[in-house]
TITISE-368951 format. One record per residue (C-alpha): x, y, z; residue in one letter. Coordinates in steps of 0.5 Angstrom, whole numbers, padded with zeros to 4 digits, always signed. Last residue first. Layout:
// TITISE-368951
XYZA;...
//
This chain:
// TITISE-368951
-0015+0064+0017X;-0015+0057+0017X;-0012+0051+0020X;-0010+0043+0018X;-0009+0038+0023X;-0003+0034+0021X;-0001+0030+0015X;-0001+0022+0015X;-0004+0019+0008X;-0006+0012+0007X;-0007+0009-0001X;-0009+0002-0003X;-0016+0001+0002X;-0020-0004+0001X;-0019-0006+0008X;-0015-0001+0012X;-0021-0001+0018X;-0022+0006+0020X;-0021+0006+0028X;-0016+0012+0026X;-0021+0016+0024X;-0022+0018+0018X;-0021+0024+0012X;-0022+0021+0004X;-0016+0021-0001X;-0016+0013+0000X;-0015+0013+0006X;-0014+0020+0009X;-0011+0021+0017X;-0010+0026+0021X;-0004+0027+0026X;-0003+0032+0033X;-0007+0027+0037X;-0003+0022+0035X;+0004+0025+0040X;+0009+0019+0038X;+0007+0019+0031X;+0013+0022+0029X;+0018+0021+0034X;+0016+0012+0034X;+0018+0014+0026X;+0024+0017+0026X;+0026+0012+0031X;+0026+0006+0028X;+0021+0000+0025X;+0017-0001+0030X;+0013+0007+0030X;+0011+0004+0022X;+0008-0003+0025X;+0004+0001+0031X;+0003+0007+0026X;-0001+0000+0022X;-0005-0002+0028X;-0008+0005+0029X;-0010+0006+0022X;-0014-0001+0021X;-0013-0008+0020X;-0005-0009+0020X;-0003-0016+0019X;+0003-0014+0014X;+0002-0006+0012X;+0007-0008+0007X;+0010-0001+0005X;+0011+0003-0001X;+0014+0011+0001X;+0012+0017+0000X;+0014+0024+0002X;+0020+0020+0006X;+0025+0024+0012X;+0021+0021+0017X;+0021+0028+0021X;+0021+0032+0015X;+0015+0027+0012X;+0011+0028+0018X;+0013+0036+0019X;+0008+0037+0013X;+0006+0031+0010X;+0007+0024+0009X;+0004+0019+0004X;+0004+0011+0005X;+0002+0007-0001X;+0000+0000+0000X;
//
């Protein structure tokens, strides 16, 4: 599946993008569970949730949302206007 990175996300990672096997991952929250695994890029990134959102597939949800079906996930953090 096609994981994308925006903002402070990619910088702290150090990918826009990147091709990964989401494994056993059910839903949005099991998949940053396998990602924080990898390194500590990752587990710095996603160590404050409440400050990342969530596309599937282009489509806002939540971190309970199941991954099935989906081909693209997209991380990014909580957008503001003015």
């Amino acid at each position: 599946m096609k994981v994308l990175y925006f903002a402070w996300l990619r910088e702290r990672i150090g990918v826009g993008a990147e091709d990964v096997d989401a494994g056993g991952a059910a839903t949005v929250a099991d998949l940053i569970e396998t990602l924080k695994g990898r390194d500590a890029r990752y587990a710095a990134a996603f160590g404050d949730l409440s400050a990342v959102r969530v596309a599937l597939d282009q489509e806002q949800a939540e971190l309970d949302a199941s991954l099935a079906g989906a081909r693209e996930v997209a991380f990014f953090p909580p957008v503001t206007g003015g």
